[in-house]
VOGU-3710 file (C-alpha; in Angstrom, 3 decimals, decimal comma):
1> xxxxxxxxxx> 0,000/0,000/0,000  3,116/2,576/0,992  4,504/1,922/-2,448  1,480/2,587/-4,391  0,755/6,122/-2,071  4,237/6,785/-2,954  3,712/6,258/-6,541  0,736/8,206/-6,484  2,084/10,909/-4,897  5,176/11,163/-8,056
11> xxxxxxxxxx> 2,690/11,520/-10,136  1,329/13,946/-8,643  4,177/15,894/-8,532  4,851/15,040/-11,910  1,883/15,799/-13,177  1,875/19,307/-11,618  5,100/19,994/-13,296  4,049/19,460/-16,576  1,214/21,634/-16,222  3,378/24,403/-14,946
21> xxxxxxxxxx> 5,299/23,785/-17,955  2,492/23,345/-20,595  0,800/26,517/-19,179  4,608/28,558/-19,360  4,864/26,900/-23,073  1,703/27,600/-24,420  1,771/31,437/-22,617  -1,512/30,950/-20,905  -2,389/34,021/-18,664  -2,372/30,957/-15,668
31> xxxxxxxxxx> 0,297/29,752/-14,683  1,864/28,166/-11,261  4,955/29,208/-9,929  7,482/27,663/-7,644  6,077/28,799/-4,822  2,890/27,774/-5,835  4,258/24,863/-6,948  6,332/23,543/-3,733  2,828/24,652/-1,345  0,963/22,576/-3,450
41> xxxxxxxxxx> 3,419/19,793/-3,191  3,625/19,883/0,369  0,003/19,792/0,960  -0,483/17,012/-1,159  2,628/14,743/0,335  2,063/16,188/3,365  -1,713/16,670/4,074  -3,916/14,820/0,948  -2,027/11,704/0,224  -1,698/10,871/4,009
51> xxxxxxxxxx> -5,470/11,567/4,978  -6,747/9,716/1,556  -4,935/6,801/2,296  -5,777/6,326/5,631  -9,506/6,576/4,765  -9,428/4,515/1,867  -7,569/2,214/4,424  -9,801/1,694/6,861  -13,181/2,154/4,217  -11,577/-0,316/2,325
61> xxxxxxxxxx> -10,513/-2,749/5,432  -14,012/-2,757/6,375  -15,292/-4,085/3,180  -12,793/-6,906/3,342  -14,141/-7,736/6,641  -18,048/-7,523/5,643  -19,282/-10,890/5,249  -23,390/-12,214/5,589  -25,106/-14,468/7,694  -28,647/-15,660/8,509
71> xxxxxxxxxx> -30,425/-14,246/11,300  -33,383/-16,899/12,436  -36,469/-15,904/14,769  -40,002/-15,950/14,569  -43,454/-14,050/13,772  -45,214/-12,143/16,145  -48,642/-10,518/15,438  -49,718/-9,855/11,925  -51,763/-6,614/11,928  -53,108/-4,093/9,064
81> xxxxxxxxxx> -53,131/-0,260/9,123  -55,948/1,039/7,297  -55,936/4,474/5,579  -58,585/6,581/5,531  -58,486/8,610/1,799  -58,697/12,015/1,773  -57,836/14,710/-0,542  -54,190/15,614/-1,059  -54,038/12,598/2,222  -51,825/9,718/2,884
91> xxxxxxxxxx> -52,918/7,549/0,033  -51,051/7,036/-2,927  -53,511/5,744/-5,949  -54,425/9,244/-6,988  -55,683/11,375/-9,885  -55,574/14,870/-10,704  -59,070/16,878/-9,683  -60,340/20,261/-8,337  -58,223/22,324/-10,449  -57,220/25,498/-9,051
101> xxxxxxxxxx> -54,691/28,907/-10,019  -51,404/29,740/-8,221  -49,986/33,227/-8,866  -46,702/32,362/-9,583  -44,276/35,323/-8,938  -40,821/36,045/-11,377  -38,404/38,467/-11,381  -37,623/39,503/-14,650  -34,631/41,791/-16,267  -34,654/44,066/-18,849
111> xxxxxxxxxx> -31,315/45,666/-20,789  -32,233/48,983/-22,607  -29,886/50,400/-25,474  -27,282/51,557/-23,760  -26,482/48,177/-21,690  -28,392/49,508/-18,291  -30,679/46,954/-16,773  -33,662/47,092/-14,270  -35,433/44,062/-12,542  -39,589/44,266/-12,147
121> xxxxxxxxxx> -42,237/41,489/-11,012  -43,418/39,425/-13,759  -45,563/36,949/-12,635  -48,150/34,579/-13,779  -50,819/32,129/-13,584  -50,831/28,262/-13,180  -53,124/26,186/-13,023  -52,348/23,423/-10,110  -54,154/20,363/-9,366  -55,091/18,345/-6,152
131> xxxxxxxxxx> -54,556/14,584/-5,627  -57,860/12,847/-5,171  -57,729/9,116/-4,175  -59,478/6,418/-6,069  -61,141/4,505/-2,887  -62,091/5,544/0,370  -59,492/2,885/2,066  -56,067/1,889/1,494  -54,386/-0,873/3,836  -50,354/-1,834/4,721
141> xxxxxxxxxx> -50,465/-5,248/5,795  -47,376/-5,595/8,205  -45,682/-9,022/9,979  -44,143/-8,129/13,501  -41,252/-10,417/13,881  -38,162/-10,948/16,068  -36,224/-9,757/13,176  -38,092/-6,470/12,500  -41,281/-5,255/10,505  -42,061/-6,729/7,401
151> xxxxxxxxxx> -44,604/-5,042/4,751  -46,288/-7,629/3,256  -48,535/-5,060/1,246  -48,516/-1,385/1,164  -52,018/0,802/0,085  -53,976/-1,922/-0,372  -57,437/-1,273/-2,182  -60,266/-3,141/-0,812  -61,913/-6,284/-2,146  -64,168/-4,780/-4,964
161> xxxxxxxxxx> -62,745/-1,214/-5,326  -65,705/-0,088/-7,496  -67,625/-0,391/-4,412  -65,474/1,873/-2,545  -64,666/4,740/-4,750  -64,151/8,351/-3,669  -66,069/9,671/-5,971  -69,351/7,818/-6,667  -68,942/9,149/-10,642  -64,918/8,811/-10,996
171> xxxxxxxxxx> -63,790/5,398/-12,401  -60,295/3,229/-11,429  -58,661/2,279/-14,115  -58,080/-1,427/-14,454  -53,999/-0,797/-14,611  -54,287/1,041/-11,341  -56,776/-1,982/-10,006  -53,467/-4,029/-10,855  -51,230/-1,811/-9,606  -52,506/-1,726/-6,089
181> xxxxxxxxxx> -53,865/-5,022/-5,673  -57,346/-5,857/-3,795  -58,038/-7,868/-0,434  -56,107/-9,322/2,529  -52,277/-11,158/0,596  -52,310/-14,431/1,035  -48,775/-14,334/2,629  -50,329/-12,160/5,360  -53,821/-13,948/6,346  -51,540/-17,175/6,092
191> xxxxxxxxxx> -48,852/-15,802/8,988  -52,198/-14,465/10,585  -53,535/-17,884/11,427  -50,303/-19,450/12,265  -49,888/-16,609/14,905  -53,433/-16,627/16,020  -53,031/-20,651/16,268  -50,522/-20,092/18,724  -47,842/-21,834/16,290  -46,437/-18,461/14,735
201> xxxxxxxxxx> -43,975/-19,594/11,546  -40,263/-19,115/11,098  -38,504/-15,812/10,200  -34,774/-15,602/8,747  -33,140/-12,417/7,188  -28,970/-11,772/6,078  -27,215/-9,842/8,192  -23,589/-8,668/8,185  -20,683/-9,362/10,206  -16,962/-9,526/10,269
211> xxxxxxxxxx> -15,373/-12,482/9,548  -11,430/-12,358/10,583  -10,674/-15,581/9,302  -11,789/-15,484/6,085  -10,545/-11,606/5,419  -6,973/-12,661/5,887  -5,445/-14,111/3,110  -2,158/-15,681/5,281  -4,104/-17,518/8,348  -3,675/-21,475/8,233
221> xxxxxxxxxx> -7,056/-21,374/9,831  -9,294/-21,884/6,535  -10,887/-25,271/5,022  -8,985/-26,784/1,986  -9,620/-29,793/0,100  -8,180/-31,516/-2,953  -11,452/-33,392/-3,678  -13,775/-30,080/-4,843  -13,197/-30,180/-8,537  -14,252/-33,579/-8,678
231> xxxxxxxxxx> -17,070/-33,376/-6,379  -17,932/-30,353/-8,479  -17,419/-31,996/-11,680  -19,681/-34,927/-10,316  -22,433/-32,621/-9,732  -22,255/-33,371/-5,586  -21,452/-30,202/-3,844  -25,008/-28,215/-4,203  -24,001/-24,542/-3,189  -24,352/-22,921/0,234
241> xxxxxxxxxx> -27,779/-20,983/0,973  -27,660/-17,237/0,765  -30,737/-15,674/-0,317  -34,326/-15,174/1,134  -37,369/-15,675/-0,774  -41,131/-14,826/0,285  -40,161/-11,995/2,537  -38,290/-13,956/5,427  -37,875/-17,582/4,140  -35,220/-19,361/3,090
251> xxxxxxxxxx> -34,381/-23,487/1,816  -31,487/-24,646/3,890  -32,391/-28,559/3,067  -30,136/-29,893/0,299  -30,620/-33,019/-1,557  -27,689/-34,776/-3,566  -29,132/-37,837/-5,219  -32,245/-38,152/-2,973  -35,483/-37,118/-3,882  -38,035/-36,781/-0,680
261> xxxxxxxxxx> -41,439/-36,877/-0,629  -42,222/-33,733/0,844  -39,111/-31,712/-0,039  -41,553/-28,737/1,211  -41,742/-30,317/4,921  -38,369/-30,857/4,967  -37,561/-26,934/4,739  -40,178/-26,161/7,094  -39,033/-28,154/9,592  -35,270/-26,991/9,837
271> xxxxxxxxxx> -36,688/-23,852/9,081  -38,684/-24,019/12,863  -35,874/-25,505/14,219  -33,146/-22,633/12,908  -35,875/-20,067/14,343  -35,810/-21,624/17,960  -32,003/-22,022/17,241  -31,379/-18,746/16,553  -33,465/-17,354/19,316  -31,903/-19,120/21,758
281> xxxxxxxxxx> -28,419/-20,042/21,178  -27,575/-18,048/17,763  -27,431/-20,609/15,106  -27,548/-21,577/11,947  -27,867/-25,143/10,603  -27,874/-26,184/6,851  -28,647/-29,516/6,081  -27,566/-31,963/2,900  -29,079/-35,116/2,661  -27,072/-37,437/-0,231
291> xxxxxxxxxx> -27,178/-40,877/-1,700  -24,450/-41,405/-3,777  -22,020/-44,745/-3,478  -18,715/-42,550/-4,124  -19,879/-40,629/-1,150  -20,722/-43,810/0,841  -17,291/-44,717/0,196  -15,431/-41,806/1,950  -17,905/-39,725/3,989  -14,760/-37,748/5,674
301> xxxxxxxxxx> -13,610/-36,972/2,012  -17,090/-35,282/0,783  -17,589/-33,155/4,082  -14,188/-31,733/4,345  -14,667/-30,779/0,546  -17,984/-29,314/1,567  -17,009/-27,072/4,371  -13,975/-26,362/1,929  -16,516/-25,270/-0,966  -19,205/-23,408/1,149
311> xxxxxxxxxx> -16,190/-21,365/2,511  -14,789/-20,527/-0,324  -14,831/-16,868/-1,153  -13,918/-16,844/-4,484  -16,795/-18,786/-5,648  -19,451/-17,658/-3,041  -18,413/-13,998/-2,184  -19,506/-12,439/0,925  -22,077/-15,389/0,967  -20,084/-18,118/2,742
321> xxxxxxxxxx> -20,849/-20,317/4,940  -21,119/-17,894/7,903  -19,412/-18,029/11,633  -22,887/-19,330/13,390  -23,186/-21,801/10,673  -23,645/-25,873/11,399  -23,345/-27,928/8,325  -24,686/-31,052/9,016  -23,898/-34,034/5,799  -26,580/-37,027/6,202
331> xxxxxxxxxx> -25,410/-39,939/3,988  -28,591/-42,759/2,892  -28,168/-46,158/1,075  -31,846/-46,815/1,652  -33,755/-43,472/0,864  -35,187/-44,217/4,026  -32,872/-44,059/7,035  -29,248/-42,730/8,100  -26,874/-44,789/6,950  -23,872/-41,951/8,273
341> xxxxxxxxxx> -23,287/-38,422/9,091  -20,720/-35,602/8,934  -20,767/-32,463/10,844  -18,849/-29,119/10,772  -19,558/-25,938/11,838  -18,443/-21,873/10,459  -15,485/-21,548/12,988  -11,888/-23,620/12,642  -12,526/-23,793/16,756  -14,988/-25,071/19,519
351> xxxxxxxxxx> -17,991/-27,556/18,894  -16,192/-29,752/18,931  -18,036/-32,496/21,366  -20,965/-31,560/19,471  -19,718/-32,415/16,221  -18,822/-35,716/17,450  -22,627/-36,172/18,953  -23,765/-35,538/15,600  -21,856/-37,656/13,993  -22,516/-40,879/16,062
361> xxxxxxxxxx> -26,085/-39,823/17,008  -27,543/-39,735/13,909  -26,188/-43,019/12,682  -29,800/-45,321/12,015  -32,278/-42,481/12,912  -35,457/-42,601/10,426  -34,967/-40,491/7,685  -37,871/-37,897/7,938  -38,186/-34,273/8,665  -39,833/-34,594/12,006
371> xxxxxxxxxx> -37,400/-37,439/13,503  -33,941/-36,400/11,964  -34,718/-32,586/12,444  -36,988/-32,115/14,969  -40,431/-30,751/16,211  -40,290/-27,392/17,496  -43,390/-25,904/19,725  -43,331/-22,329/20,725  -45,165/-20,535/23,293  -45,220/-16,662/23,889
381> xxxxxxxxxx> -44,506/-14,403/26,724  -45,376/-10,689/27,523  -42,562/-9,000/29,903  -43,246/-5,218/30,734  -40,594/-3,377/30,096  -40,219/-0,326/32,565  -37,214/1,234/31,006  -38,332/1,275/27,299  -42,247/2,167/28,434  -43,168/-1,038/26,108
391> xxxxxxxxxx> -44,327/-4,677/26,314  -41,701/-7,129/25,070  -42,719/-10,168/23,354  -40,445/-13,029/24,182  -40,785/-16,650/22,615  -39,733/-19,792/24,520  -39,470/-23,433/22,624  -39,933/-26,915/22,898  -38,165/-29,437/20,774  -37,762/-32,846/20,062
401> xxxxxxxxxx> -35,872/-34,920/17,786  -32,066/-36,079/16,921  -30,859/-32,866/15,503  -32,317/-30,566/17,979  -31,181/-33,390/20,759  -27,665/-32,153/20,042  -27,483/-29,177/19,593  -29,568/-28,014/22,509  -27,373/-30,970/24,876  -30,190/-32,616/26,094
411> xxxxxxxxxx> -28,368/-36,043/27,275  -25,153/-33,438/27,835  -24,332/-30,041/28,341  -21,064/-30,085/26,856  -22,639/-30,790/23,633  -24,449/-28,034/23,335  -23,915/-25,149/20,581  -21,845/-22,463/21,748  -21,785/-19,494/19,558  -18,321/-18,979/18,851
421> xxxxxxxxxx> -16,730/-15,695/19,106  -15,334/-13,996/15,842  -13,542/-10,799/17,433  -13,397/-12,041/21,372  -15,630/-8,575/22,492  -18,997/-10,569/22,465  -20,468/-11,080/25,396  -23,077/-13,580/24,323  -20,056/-15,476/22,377  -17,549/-17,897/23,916
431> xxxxxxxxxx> -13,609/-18,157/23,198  -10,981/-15,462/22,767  -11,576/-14,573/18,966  -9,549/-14,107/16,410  -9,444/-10,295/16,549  -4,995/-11,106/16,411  -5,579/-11,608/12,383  -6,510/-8,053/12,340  -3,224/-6,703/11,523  -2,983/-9,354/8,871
441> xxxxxxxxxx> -5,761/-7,857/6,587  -5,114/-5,341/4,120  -6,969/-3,747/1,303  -7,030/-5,697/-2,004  -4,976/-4,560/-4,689  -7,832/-3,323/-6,727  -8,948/-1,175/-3,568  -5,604/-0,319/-3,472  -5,232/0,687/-7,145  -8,022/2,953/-6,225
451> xxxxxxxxxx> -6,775/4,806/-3,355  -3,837/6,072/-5,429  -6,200/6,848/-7,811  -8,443/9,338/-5,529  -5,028/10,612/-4,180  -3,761/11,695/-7,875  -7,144/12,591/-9,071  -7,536/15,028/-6,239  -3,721/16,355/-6,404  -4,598/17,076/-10,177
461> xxxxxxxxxx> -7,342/19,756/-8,089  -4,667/20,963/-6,210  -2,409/21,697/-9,418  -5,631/23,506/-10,746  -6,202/25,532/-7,798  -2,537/26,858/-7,936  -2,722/27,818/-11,781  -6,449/29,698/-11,204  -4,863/31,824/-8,114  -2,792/33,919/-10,152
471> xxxxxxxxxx> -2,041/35,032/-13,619  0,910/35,880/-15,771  1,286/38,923/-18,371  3,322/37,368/-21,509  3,330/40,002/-24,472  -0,158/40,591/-26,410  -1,986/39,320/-23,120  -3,453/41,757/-20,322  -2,538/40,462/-17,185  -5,527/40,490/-14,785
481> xx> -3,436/41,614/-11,685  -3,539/45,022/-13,706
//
């Protein structure tokens, strides 16, 4: 990085002495002296380059560090916020009506022969409009969750607009019908009765963190395999989730060779237990279930390329597998039980006794959703909350099956999932961190190609300040210091 700030800043200089030269050759009325040109030099070796760089440093740094993770939780009331339409109001399917004439006020200029000018008011008429709505009613339909607010719908018309117009005589066009949409979403009534039923569904969202481990580019802490390209070229290594669909869901169930039945219950399930998980103990599991013989024959093989893949950066970005991640590889011969399993988790460190539990536990458990995974049962309660004047919601599980077992240490405490911590300052995370690789992260060279850009574009400002501060008188040109 000191080599290309250095760089920069010769060119900067370098640049600023060929425009005092150009400007001297060409006998511009600008020009920069040495003076001029030795402040300018100082400030910008002195003062810009310095200040850019260490900026761009730590902006840049930052970015490096930035990686995303799921957040899991859970619904909490499902509620609607009707509008009530009024002219120029809060609703947004509108029209022009009730024209009306603003007195717009100018001030004009006028020149007469002998180059003399005089201002006057020269105003005028316009005709404005107001914003009439098309219905009476518009409606956001909103989903509280752990995880924050989530519009399912904004301005709403009702079921049968027609019926509710504004205006009795004034029409809705049939694009603006479209537009807005009618009635209660589906996605909404749907979270509505799960919350009402006392069995509110499961919420996940990205998030960002920093990731130590995966910013440096020297630590002997990362995954490698041999076996990816092969796995890859096999078609076996199906790529780590990192997107949400439907608001706040996401598929964390992988199949490799196995096709369930219910491929939908499957992702529900996990889905309930990451939402408990994440509530309670800040995790994130993602699940691939595979039959495949070449697998069979080296399970150890195929989940050390996993981890490997799902933690690559080059292929996934700032969408790797993330610190509170727990991959968890379930091998079938059978389609219809656990013939083996494989577990790893985000972080080189810690887990370790659970990773082992996983690994023998699930050995022979049935193969379906509910049994492998888990039930998860929540109940709700309301805590008053003196300091912030407000009613907290909190949610409390129940669980049962192998998975969940595990991870919550049912049988043994030392099994259970202990958020690791990435920088050693978290108080809800457990270990020293990892906060020593700091020093070992630097800017990549394209963000570093573009700091020494910024610092020569902006010297280039400095050279142009210099040459605008004063002028020169060569023959034939009238100096402006005259």
């Amino acid at each position: 990085m000191l080599t290309l700030v250095v760089l920069a800043c010769a060119a900067a200089l370098a640049a600023g002495l060929g425009v005092k030269h150009l400007l001297a050759h060409i006998k511009s009325e600008h020009e920069i002296t040495w003076i001029e040109y030795g402040i300018g030099a100082t400030a910008i070796i002195v003062l810009l380059a310095p200040l850019v760089a260490f900026v761009g440093w730590h902006i840049s740094k930052a970015e490096v560090l930035n990686y995303h993770e799921y957040w899991n939780g859970w619904e909490l009331v499902a509620y609607r916020d009707d509008i009530t339409c009024t002219e120029d109001g809060l609703c947004t399917h509108t029209y022009d009506c009730d024209p009306y004439e603003v007195y717009v006020s100018e001030t004009c200029t006028d020149t007469d022969s002998e180059g003399n000018t005089s201002s006057h008011e020269c105003g005028h008429w316009e005709t404005r409009y107001r914003q009439c709505p098309y219905v009476d009613m518009e409606t956001n339909y909103i989903v509280q969750t752990t995880l924050g607010d989530y519009t399912i719908a904004a301005h709403r018309f009702p079921d049968n607009p027609n019926r509710h117009r504004w205006r009795a005589y004034e029409s809705i066009p049939h694009s603006v019908i479209e537009a807005a949409g009618t009635g209660i979403p589906q996605f909404w009534q749907q979270a509505k009765d799960r919350i009402d039923s006392g069995a509110p569904g499961p919420v996940t969202a990205r998030r960002d963190y920093d990731n130590y481990i995966l910013a440096s580019d020297h630590t002997i802490l990362k995954q490698y395999s041999s076996d990816i390209a092969r796995y890859r070229k096999d078609n076996l290594l199906p790529p780590v989730s990192s997107s949400v669909h439907d608001f706040y869901l996401a598929d964390k169930v992988h199949f490799v060779g196995y096709e369930p039945e219910t491929g939908v219950d499957w992702q529900t399930t996990l889905a309930r237990l990451n939402a408990a998980l994440g509530m309670e103990l800040q995790g994130d599991v993602e699940i691939v279930i595979v039959r495949n013989a070449s697998v069979d024959a080296d399970p150890d093989s195929y989940a050390l390329a996993l981890k490997a893949y799902w933690q690559d950066k080059g292929t996934f970005g700032k969408d790797t597998l993330s610190k509170n991640g727990i991959g968890i590889v379930v091998g079938t011969t059978d389609g219809s039980t656990v013939s083996w399993a494989r577990a790893f988790t985000g972080m080189p460190l810690g887990n370790e006794q659970m990773v082992v539990a996983l690994e023998s536990g699930l050995k022979g458990v049935p193969l379906t959703p509910a049994t492998l995974i888990g039930s998860i049962t929540t109940t709700y309660t309301t805590v008053n909350d003196t300091r912030a004047q407000q009613s907290r919601v909190i949610v409390r599980s129940r669980h049962t099956g192998a998975i969940a077992s595990v991870l919550w240490g049912d049988s043994d405490p030392s099994m259970r999932f202990l958020r690791i911590s990435m920088g050693g300052d978290d108080k809800n995370g457990h270990g020293s961190g990892f906060l020593y690789l700091n020093s070992e992260i630097v800017p990549t060279e394209s963000q570093q190609r573009w700091i020494a850009f910024i610092i020569f574009f902006l010297s280039c400002g400095v050279w142009w300040v210099a040459a605008m501060v004063g002028t020169t008188c060569w023959p034939g040109i009238r100096s402006r210091r005259d």
